[in-house]
gemmi code that builds the backbone of each chain (N, CA, C; Angstrom):
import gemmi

chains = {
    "A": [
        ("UNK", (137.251, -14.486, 45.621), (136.026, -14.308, 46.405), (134.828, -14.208, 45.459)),
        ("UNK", (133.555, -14.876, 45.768), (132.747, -14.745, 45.233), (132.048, -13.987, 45.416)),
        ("UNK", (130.757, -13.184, 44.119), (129.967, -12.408, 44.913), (128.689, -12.558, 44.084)),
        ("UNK", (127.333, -12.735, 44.644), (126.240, -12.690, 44.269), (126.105, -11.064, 43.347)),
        ("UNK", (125.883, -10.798, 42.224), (125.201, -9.531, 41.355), (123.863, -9.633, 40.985)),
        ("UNK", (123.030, -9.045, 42.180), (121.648, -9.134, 41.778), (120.759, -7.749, 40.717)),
        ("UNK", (120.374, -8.132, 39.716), (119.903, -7.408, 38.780), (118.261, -6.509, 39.276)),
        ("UNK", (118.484, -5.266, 39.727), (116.861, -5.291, 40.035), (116.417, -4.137, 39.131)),
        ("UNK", (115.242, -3.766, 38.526), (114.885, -3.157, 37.013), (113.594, -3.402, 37.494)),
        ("UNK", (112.976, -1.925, 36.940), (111.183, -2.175, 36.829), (111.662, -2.754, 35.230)),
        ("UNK", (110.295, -3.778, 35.069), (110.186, -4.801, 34.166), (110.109, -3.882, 32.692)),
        ("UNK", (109.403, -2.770, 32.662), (109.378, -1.928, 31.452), (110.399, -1.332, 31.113)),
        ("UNK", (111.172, -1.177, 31.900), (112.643, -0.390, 31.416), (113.624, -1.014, 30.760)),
        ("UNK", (113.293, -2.298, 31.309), (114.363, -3.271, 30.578), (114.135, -3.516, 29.101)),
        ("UNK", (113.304, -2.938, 28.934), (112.613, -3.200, 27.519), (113.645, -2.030, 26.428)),
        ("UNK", (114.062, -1.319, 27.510), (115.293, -0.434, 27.067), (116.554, -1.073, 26.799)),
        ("UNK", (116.852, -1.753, 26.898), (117.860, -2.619, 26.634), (117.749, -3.440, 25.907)),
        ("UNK", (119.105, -2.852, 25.004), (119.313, -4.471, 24.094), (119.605, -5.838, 24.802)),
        ("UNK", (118.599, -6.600, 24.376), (119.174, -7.540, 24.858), (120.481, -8.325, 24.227)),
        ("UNK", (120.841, -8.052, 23.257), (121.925, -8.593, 22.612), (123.352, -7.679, 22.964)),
        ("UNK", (122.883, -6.628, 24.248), (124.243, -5.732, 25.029), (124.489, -7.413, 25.979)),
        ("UNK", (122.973, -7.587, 26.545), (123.341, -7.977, 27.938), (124.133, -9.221, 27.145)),
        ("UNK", (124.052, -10.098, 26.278), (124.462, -11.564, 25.841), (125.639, -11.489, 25.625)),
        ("UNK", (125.895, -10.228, 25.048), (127.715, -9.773, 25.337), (127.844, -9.510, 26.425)),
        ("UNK", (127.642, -8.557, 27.452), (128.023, -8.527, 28.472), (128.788, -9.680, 29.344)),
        ("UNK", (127.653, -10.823, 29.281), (127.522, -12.138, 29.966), (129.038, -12.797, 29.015)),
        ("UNK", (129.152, -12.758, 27.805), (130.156, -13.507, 27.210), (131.509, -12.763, 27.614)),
        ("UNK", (131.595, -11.081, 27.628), (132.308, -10.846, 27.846), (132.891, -11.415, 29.449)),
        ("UNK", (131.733, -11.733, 30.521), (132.218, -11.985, 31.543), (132.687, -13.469, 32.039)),
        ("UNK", (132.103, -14.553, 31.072), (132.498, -15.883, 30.974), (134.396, -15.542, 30.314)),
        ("UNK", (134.387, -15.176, 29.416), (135.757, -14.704, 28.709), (136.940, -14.612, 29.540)),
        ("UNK", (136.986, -13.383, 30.514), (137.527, -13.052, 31.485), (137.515, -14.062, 32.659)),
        ("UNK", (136.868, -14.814, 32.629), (136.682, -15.870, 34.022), (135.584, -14.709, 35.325)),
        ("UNK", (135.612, -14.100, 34.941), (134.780, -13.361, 35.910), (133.222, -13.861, 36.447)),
        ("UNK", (132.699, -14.252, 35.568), (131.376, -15.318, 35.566), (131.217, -16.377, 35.767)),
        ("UNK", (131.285, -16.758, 36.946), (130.592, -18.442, 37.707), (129.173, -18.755, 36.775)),
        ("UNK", (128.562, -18.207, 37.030), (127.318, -17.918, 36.089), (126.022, -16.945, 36.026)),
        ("UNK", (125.594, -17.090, 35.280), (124.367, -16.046, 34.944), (123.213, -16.339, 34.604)),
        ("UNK", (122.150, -16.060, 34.935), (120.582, -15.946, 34.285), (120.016, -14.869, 34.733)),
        ("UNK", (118.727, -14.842, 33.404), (117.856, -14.324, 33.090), (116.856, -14.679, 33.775)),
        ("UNK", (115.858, -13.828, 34.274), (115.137, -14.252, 35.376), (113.535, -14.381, 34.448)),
        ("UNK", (112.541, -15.352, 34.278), (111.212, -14.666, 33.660), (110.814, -13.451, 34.091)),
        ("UNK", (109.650, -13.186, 34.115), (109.023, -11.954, 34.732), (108.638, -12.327, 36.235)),
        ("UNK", (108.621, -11.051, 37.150), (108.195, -11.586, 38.260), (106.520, -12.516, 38.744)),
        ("UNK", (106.075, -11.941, 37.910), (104.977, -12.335, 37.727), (104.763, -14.169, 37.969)),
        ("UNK", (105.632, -14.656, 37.360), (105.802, -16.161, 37.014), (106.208, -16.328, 38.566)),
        ("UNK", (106.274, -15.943, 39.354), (106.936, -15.962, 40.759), (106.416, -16.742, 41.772)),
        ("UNK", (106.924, -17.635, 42.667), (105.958, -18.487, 43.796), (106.699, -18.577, 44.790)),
        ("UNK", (106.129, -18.130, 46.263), (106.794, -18.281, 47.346), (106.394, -19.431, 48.350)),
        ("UNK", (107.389, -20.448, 48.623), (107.372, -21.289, 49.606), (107.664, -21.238, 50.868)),
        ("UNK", (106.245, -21.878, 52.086), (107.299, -22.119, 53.295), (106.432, -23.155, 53.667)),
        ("UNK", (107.469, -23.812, 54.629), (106.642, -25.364, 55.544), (106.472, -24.369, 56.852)),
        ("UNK", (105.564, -24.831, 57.340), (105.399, -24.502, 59.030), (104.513, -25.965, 59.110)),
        ("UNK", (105.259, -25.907, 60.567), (104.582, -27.713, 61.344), (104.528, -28.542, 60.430)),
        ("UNK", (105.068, -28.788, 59.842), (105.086, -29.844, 58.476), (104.201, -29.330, 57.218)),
        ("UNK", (103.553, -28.283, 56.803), (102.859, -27.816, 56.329), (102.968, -27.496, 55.311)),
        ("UNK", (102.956, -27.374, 54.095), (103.457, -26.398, 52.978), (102.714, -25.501, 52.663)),
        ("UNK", (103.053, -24.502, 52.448), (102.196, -23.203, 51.815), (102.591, -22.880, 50.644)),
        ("UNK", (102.122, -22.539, 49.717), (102.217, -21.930, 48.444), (101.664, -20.594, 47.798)),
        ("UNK", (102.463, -19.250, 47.719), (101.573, -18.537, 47.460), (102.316, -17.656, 46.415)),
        ("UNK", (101.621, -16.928, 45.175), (101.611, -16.609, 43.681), (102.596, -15.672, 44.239)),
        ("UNK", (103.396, -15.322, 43.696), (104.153, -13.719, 43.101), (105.603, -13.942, 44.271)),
        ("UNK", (106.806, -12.898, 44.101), (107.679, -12.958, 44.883), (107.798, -12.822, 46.248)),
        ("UNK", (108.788, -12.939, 46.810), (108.695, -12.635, 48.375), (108.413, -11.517, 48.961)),
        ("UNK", (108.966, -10.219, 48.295), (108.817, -9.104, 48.473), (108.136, -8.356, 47.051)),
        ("UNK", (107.338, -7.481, 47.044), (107.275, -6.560, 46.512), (107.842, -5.229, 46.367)),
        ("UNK", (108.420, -5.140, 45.389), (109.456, -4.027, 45.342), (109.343, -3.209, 43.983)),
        ("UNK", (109.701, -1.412, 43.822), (109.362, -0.988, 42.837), (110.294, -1.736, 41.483)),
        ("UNK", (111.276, -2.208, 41.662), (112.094, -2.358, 40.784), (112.284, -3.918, 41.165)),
        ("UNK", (111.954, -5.009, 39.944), (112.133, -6.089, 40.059), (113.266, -7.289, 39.703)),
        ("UNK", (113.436, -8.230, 40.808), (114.891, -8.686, 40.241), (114.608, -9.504, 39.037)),
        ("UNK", (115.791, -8.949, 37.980), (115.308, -9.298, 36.813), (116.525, -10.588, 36.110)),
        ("UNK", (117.084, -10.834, 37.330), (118.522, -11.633, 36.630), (119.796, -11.674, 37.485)),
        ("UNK", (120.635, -12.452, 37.451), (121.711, -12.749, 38.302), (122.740, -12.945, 37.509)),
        ("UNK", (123.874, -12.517, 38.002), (125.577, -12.925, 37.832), (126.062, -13.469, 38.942)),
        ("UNK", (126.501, -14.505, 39.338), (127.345, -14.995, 40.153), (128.944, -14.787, 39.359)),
        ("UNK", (129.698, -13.738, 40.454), (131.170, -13.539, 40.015), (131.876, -13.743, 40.930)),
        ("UNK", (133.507, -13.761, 40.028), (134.835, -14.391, 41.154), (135.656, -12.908, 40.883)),
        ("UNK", (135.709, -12.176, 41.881), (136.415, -10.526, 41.928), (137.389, -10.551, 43.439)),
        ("UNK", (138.260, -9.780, 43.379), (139.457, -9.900, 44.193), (139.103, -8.926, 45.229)),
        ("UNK", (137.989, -8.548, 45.344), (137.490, -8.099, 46.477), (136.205, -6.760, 46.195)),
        ("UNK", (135.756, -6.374, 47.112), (134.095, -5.757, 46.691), (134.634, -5.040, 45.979)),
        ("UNK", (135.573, -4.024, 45.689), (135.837, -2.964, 44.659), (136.093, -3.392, 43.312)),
        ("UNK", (136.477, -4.446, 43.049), (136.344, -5.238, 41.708), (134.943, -5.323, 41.059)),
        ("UNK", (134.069, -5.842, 42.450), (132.970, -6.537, 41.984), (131.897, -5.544, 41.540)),
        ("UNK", (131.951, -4.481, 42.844), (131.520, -3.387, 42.342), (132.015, -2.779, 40.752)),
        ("UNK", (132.918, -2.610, 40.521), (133.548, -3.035, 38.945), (133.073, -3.010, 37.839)),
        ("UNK", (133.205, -4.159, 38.286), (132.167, -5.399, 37.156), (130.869, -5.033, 36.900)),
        ("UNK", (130.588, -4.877, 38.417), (128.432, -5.104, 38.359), (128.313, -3.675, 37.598)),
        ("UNK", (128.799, -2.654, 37.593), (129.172, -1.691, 37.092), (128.421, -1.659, 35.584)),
        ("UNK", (129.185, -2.543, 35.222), (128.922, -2.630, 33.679), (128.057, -3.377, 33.383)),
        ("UNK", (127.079, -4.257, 34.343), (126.162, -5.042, 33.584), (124.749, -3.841, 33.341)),
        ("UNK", (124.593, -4.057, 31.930), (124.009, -2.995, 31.370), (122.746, -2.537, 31.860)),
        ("UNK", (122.294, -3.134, 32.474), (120.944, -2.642, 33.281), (121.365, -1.831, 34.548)),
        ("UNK", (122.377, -1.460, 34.878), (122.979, -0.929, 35.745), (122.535, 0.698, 35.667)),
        ("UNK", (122.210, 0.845, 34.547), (121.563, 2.344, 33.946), (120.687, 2.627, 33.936)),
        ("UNK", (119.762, 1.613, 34.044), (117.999, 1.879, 34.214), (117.302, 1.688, 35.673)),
        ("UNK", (118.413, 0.693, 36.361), (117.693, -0.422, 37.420), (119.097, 0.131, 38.809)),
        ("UNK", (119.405, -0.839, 39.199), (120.508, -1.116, 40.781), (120.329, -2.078, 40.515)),
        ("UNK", (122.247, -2.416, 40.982), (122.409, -3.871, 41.386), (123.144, -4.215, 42.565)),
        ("UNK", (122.648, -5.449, 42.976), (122.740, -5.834, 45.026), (123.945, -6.270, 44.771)),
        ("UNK", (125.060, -6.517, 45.182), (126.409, -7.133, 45.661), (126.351, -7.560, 46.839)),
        ("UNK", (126.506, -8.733, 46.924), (126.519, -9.546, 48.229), (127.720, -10.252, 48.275)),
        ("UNK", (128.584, -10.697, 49.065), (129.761, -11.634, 49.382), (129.010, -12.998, 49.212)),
        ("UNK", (129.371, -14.195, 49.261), (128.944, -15.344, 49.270), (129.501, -16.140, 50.697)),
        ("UNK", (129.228, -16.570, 50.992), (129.445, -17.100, 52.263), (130.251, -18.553, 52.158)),
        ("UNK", (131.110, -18.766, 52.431), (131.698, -20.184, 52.254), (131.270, -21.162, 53.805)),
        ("UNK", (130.595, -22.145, 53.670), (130.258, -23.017, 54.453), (131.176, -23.843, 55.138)),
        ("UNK", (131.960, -24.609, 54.779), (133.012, -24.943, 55.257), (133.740, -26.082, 54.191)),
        ("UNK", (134.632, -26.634, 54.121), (135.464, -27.133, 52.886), (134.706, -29.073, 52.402)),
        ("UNK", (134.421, -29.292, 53.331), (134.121, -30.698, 53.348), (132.378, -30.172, 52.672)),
        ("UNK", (131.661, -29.050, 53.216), (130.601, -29.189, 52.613), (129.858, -29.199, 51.667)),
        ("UNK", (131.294, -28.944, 50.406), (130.562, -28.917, 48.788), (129.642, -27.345, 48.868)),
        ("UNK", (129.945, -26.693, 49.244), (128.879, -25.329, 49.892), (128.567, -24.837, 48.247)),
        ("UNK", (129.731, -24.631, 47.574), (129.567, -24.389, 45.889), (129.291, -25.827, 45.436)),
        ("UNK", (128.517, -26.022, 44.081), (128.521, -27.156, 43.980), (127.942, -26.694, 42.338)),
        ("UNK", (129.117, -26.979, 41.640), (128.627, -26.821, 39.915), (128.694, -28.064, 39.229)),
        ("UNK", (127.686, -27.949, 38.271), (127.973, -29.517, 37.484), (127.783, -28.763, 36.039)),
        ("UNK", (127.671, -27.653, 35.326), (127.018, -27.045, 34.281), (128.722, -26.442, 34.038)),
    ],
    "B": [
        ("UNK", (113.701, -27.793, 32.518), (113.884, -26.209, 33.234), (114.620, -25.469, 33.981)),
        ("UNK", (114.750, -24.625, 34.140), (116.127, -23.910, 35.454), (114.795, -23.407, 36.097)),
        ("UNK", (114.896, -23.630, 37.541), (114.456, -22.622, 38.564), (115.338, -21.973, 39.392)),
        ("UNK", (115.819, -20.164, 39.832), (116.368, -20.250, 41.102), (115.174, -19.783, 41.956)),
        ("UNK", (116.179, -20.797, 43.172), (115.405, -20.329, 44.153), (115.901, -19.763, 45.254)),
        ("UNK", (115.314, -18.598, 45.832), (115.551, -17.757, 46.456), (115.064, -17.770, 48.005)),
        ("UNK", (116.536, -17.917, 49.423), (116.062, -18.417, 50.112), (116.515, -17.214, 51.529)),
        ("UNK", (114.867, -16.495, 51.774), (114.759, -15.656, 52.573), (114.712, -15.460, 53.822)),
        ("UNK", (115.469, -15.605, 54.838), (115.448, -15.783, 56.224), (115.967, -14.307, 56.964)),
        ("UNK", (115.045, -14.676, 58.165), (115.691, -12.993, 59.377), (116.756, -13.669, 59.848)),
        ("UNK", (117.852, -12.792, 60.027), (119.140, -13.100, 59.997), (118.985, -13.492, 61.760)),
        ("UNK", (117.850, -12.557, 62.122), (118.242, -12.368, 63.795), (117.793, -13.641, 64.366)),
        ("UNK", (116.243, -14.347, 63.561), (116.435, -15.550, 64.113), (117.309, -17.020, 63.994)),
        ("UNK", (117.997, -16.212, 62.773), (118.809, -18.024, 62.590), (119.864, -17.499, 63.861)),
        ("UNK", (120.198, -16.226, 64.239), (121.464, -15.846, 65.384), (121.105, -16.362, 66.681)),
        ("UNK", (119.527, -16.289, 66.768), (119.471, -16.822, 67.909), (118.956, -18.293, 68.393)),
        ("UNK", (118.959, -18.949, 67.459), (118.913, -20.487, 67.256), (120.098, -20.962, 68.424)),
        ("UNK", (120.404, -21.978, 69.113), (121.159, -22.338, 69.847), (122.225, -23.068, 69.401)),
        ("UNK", (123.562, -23.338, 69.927), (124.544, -23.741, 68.819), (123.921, -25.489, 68.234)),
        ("UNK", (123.342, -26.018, 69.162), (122.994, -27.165, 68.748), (121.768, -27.586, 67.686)),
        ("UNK", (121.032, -26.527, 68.091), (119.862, -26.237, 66.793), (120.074, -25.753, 65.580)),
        ("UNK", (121.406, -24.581, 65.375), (121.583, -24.409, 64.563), (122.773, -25.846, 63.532)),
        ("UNK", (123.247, -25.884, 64.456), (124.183, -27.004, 63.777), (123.433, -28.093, 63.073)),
        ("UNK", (122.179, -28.335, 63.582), (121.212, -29.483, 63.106), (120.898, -29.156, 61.553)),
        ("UNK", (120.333, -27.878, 61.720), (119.901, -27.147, 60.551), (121.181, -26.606, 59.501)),
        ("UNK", (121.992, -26.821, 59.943), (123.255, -26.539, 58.998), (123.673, -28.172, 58.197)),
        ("UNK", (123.515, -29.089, 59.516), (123.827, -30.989, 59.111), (122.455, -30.539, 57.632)),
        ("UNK", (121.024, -30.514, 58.241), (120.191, -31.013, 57.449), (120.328, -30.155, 56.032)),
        ("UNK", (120.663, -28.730, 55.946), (120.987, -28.247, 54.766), (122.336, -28.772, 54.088)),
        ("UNK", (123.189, -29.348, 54.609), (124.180, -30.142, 53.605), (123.668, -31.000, 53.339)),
        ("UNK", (122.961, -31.997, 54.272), (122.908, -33.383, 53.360), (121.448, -33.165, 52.724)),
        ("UNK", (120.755, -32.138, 52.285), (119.930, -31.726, 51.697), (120.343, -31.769, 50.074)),
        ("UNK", (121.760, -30.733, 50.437), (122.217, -30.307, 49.402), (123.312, -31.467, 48.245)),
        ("UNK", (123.050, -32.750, 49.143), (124.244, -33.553, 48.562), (122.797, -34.188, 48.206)),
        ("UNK", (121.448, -34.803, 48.355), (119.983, -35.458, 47.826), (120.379, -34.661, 46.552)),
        ("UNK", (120.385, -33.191, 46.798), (119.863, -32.390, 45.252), (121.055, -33.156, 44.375)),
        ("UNK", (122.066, -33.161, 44.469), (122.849, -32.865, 44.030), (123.012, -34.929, 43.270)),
        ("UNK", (122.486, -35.130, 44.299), (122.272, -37.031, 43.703), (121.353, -37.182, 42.941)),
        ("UNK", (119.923, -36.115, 43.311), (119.018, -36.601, 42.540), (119.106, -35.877, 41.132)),
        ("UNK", (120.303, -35.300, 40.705), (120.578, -34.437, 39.556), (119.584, -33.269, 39.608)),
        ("UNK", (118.856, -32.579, 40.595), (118.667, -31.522, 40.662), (119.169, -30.065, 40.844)),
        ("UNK", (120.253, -30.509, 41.272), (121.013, -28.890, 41.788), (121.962, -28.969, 41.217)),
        ("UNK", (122.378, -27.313, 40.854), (122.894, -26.747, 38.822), (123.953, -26.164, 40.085)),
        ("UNK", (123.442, -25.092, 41.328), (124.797, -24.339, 41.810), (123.910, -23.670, 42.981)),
        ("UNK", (124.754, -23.680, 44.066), (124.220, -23.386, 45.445), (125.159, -22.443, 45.758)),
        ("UNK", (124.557, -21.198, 46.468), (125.886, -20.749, 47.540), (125.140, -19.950, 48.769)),
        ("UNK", (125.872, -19.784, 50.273), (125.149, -19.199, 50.864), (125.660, -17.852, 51.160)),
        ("UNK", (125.092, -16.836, 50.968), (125.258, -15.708, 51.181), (125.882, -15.122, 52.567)),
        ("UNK", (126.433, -14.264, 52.407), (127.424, -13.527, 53.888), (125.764, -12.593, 54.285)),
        ("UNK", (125.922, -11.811, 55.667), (124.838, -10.568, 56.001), (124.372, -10.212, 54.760)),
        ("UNK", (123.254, -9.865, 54.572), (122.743, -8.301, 53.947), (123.565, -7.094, 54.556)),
        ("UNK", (124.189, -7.358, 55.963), (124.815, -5.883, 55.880), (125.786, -5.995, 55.456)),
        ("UNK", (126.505, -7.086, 54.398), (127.945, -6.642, 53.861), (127.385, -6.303, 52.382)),
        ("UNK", (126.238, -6.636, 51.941), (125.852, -5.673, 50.540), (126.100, -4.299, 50.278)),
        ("UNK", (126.143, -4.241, 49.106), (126.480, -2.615, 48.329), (125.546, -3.097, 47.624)),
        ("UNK", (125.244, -1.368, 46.848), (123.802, -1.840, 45.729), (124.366, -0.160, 44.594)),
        ("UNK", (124.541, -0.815, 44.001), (124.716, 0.177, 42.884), (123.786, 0.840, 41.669)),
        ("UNK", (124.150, 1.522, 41.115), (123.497, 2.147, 39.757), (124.030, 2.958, 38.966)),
        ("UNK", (123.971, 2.876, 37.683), (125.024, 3.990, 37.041), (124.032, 4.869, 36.682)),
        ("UNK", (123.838, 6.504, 36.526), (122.941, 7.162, 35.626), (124.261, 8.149, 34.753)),
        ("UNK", (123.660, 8.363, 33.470), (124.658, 9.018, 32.852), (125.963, 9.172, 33.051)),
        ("UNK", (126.421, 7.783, 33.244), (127.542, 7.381, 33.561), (128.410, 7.534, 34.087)),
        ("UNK", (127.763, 8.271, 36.045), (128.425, 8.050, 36.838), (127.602, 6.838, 37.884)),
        ("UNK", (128.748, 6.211, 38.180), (128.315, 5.395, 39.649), (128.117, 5.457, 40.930)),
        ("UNK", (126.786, 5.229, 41.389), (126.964, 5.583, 42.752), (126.268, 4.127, 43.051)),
        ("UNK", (127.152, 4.512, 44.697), (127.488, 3.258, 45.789), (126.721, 3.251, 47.088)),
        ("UNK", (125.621, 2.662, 47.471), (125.345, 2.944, 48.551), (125.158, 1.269, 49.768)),
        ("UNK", (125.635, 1.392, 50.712), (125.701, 0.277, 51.798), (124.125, -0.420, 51.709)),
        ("UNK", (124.476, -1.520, 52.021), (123.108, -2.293, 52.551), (122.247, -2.923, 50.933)),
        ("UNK", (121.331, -3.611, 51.337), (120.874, -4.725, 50.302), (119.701, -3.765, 49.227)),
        ("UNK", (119.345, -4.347, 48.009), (118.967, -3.331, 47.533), (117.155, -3.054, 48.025)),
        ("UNK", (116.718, -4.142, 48.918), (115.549, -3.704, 49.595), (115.597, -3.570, 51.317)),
        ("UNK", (115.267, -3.485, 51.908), (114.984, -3.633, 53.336), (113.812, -4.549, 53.380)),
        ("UNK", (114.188, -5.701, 53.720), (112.833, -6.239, 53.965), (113.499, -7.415, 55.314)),
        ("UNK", (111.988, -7.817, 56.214), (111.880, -8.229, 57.500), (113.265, -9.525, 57.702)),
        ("UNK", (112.779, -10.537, 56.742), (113.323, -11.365, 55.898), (114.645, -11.116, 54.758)),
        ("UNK", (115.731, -11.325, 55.005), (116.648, -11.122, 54.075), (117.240, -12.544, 53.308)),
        ("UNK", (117.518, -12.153, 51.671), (117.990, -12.861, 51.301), (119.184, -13.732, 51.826)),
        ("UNK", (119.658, -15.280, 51.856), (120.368, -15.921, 53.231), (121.342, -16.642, 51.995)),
        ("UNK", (120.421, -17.329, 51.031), (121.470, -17.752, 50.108), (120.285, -18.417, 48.779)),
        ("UNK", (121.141, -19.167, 47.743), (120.228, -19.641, 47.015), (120.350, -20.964, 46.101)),
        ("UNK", (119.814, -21.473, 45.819), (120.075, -23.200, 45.063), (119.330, -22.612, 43.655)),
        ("UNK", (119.913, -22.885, 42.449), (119.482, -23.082, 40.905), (119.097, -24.330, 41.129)),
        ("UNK", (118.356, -24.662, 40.611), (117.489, -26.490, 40.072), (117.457, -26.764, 38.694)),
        ("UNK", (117.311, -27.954, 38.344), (116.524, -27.893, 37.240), (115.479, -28.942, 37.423)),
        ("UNK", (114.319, -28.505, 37.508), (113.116, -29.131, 37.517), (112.330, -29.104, 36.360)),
        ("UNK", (111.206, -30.715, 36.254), (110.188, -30.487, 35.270), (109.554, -29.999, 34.701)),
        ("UNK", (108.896, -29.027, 35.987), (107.403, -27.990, 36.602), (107.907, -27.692, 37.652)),
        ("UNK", (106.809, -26.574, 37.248), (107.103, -25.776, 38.581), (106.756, -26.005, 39.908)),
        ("UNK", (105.446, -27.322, 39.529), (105.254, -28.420, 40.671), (106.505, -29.111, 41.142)),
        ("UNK", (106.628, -29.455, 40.211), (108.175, -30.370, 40.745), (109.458, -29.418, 41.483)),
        ("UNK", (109.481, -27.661, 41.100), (110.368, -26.998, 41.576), (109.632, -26.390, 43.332)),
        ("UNK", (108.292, -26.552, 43.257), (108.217, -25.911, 44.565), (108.378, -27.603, 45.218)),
        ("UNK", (108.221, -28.695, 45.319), (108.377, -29.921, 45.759), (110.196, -29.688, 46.075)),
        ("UNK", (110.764, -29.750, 45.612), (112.085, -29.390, 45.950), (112.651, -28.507, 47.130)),
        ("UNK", (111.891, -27.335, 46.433), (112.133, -26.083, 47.388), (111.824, -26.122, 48.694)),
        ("UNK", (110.650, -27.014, 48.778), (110.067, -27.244, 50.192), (110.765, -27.516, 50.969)),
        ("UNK", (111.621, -28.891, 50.362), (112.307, -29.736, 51.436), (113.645, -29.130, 52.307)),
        ("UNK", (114.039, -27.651, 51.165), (115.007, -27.005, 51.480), (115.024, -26.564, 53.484)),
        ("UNK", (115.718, -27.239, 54.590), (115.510, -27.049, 55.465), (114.881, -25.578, 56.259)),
        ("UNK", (115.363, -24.414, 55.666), (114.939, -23.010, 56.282), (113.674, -22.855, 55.365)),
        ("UNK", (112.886, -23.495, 54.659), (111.737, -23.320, 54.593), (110.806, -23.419, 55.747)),
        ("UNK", (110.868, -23.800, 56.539), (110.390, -24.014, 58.220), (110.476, -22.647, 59.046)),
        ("UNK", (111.625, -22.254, 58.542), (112.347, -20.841, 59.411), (111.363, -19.829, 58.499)),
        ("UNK", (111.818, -19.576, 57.288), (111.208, -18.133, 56.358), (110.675, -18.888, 55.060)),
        ("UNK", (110.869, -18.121, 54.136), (110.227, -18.433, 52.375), (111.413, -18.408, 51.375)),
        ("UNK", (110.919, -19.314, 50.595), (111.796, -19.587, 49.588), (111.006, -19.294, 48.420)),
        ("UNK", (111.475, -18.135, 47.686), (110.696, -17.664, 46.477), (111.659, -18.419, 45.426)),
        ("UNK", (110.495, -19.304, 44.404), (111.014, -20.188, 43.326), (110.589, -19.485, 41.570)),
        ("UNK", (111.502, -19.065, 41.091), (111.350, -18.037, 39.597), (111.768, -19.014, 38.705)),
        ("UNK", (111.335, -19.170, 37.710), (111.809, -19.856, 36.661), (112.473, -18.808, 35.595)),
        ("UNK", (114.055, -19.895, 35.295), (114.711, -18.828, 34.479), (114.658, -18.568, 32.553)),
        ("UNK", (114.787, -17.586, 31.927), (114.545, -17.401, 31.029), (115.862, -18.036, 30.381)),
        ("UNK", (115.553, -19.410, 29.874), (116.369, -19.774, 28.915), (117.559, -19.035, 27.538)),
        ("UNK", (116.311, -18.326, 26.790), (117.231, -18.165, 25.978), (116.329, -16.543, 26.050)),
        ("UNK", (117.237, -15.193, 25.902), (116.641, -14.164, 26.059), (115.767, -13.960, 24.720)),
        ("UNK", (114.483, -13.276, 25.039), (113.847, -12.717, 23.479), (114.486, -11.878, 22.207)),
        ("UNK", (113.992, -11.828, 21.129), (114.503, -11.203, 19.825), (113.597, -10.080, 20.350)),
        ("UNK", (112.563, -9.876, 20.501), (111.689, -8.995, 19.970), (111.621, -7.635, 21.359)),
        ("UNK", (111.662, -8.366, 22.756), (112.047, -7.104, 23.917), (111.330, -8.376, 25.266)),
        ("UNK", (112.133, -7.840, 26.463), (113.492, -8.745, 27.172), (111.754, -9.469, 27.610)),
        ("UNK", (110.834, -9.343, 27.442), (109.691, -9.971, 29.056), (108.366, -10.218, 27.358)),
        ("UNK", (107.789, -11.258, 27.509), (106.733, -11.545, 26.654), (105.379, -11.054, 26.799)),
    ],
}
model = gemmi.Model(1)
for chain_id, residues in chains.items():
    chain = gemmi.Chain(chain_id)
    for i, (resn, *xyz) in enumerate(residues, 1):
        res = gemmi.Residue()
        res.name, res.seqid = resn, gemmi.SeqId(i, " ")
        for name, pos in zip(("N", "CA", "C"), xyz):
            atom = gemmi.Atom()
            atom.name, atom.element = name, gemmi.Element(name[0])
            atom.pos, atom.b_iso = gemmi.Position(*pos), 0.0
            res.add_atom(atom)
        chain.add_residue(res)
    model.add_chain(chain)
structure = gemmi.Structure()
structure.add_model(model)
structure.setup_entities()
């Protein structure tokens, strides 16, 4: 089962962290097979939210939500069920400064390519 | 470049979409997702289960605590999300657009940090 690990951290705290924990972290979790994959998110700042209405596009600066603690990065993992994943997310090292979201992934249906990796 | 993009919808209105409306919008997000995937844009897609099957964690002094539900409340919940790799970020919101539930809610597009900093994690 897959599960979305969303990283959320006010942006200064992370500054608490080695970043050369998290690059192990991430290797340690490619290693194990536990890691579909991972990134590093820029700052929120760099952020742009899209929507069409009536054929329309809108474009507007910064994330969707404003929140005290910003998502700062993702793990997509393969865990044998939420108590694993919970686990895992456990240890990704910002886990000490920040929270991280666990979500299930939703499988679409088999013909639809719903996952789709080429990396 | 890597962009993800992040694709925010109220759960209650895609529920109450009709089976035939929604099915449209399910056709047009696959064969959306098979364009990305031709036009060598899309790195990895998946769509997310509820926000109410989230947990959101945190460790402090190294105990863990667990609490139900997503790590914000907001109107709009995260639904699922497509990585890209685009030119610009012109070229990543051009993408994002076409993503069908852009019509429904917002699709917030972040560009990802390649390779992390030496010096401390944000420039």
């Amino acid at each position: 089962m897959k599960y979305l690990c969303m990283v959320y951290a006010e942006e200064k705290k992370l500054e608490d962290i080695d970043d050369g924990e998290c690059v192990v972290c991430g290797d340690r979790l490619r290693a194990s097979g536990h890691a579909v994959a991972a990134e590093a998110l820029q700052p929120v700042h760099t952020a742009t939210t899209v929507r069409v209405r009536n054929g329309k596009l809108s474009v507007t600066d910064g994330p969707f939500a404003e929140t005290k603690e910003q998502l700062a990065g993702f793990y997509l993992i393969d865990a044998g069920d939420l108590n694993e994943a919970i686990q895992i997310a456990a240890k990704i090292p910002p886990a000490r400064i920040g929270s991280i979201e666990v979500r299930p992934v939703r499988q679409l249906s088999p013909r639809s390519a719903a996952v789709v990796q080429h990396a | 470049m890597k962009y993800l993009c992040l694709a925010y919808e109220d759960e209650e209105k895609l529920n109450a979409l009709s089976e035939s409306e929604w099915h449209a919008l399910r056709e047009q997000t696959l064969s959306y997702v098979a364009a990305m995937q031709q036009s060598g844009h899309l790195i990895l897609t998946n769509a997310l289960q509820s926000a109410r099957a989230a947990a959101t964690l945190r460790v402090r002094n190294g105990n863990l605590s667990v609490t139900d539900g997503p790590f914000a409340e907001t109107k709009e919940q995260l639904g699922g999300f497509f990585l890209i790799d685009a030119r610009d970020l012109n070229e990543a919101i051009q993408v994002a657009s076409k993503w069908p539930s852009a019509r429904l809610g917002n699709i917030e597009v972040r560009p990802v940090e390649e390779v992390l900093r030496q010096d401390k994690r944000y420039g």
